[in-house]
N, C-alpha and C positions, 0 to 999 in steps of 0.2 A: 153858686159858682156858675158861671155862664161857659156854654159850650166851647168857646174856646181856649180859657184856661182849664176846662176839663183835658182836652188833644193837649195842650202843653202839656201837664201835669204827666199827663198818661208816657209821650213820648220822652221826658225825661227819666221815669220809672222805666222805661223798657232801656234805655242807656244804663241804668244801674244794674238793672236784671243781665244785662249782656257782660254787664265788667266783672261781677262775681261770678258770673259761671266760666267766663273767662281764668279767672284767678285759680278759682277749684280744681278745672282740668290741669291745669300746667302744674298745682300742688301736686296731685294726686298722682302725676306723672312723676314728676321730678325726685319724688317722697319713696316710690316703688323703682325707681330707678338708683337711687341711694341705697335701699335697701338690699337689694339683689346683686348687687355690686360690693357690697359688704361681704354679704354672706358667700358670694364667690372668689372675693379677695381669701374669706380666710380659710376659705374650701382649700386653696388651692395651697396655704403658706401652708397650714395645720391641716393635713387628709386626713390625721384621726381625731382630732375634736371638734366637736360638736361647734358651729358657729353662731356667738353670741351679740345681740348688741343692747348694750347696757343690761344688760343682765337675763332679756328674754331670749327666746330660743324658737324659733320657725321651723314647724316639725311638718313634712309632707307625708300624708296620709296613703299610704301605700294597698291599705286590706280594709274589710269592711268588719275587720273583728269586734269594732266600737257602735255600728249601726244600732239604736238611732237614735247616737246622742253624735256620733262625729260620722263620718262617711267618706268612702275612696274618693280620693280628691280635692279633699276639704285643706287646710295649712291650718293644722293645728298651734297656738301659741301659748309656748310655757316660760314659765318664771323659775329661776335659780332659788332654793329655797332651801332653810337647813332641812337635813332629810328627815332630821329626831322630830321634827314638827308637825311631818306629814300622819292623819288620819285614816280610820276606816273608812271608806267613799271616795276619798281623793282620786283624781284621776293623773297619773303621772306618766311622764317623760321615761324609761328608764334603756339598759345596754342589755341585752340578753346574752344568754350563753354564749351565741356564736358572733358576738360585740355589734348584733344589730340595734337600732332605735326603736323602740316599741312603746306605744302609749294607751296602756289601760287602766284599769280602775282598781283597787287596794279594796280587797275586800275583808282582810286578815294581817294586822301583826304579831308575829309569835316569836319566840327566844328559841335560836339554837347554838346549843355551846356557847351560851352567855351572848351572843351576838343578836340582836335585832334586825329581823328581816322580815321582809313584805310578802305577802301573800295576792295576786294579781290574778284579774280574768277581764278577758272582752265582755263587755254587755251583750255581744251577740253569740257568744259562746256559748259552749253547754257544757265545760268542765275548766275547772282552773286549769293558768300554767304551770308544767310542770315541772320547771325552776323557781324556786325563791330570788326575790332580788334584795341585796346587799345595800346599807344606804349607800356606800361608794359609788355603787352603779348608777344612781337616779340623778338624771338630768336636770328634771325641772319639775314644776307641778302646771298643771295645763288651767289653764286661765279660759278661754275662749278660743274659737273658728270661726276662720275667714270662707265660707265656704264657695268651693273648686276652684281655688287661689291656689291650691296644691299645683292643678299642671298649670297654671300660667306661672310660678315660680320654676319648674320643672322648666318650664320653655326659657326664661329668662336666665337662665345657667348658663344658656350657650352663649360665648363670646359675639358672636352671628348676631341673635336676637338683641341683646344687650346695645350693639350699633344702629339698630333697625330702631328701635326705640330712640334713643338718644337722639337720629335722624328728628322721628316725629315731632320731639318735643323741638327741636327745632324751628321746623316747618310751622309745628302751630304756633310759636312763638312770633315765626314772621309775621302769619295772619295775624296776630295779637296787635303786633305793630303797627300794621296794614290797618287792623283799626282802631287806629289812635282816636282817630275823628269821634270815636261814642263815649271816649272821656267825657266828664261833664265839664267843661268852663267855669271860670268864676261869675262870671254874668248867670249862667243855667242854676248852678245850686245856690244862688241869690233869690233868682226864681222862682226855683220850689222851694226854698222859704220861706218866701213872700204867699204864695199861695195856697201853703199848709197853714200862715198864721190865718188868711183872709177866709179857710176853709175853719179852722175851730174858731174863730169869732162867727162864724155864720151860722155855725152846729149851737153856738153858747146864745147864741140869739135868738134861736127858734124855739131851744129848750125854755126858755124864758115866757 
């Protein structure tokens, strides 16, 4: 391949490289701006339940009683699950006495008065809770962390932030448009066609 169809090649690749990270940022905006607008929607219709979308559940990590498997800050997310399923080790969702959100790990299930109930402790604890929890009470079972998604979810609550966002994605969207010109043309990805085929007959030729 000769030097010049090397600098084409290359600056068509840097046009692609630009339009996927192009695409990425606006997903990944657009995607957390859906998100948080859900879970603020249903904040606001339902104050006492738990906000779900398709069935998982965005838990913001308030204490560091889970350190260091989860951590203050982290956006823990859980799945809706029957509760008679959940094991020893699981780490769950669950309501506590005082109908707070609390996410630790099931160390113990035991029968009282014929009822099935959980046995819970932080990992960074040094004594179980000293409630049982009920399967009624249990939210979800926790899947994975987004970690310190917590406050930037915390931040995105506010109506305020929610517009300021919404702004940006904008903005960048104009820029997006602004650079239409690093589309590739039909003529360009004919190009590096051309010169991906003229590049593996040269590679199949030398091997030879």
């Amino acid at each position: 391949m000769c030097a010049a169809e090397g600098e084409e090649l290359a600056k068509i690749n840097t046009k692609l490289l630009i339009k996927i990270v192009q695409y990425v940022v606006l997903t990944v905006l657009v995607l957390l701006v859906v998100i948080c607008a859900a879970v603020f929607i249903q904040t606001k219709v339902n104050p006492d339940k738990i906000p779900s979308i398709f069935g998982y559940k965005p838990f913001v990590v308030l204490s560091g009683s889970m350190e260091t498997e989860i951590f203050k800050g982290d956006l823990a997310v859980t799945r809706e699950v029957d509760a008679e399923s959940l094991q020893k080790n699981d780490i769950v969702a669950f309501r506590d006495a005082e109908n707070h959100v609390v996410t630790h790990r099931v160390v113990d299930i035991i029968d009282v008065n014929g009822e099935k109930k959980l046995v819970t402790k932080g990992d960074n604890n040094n004594n179980n809770d000293s409630d049982t929890v009920s399967m009624k009470d249990v939210e979800g079972k926790y899947l994975f962390k987004l970690s310190g998604f917590g406050n930037l979810v915390m931040m995105m609550q506010e109506p305020l932030t929610l517009v300021v966002v919404l702004v940006i994605i904008l903005v960048v969207g104009g820029i997006w448009m602004m650079l239409g010109n690093n589309k590739l043309s039909k003529e360009e990805r004919e190009e590096l066609e051309k010169l991906r085929k003229e590049r593996s007959k040269s590679i199949e030729k030398n091997n030879k």
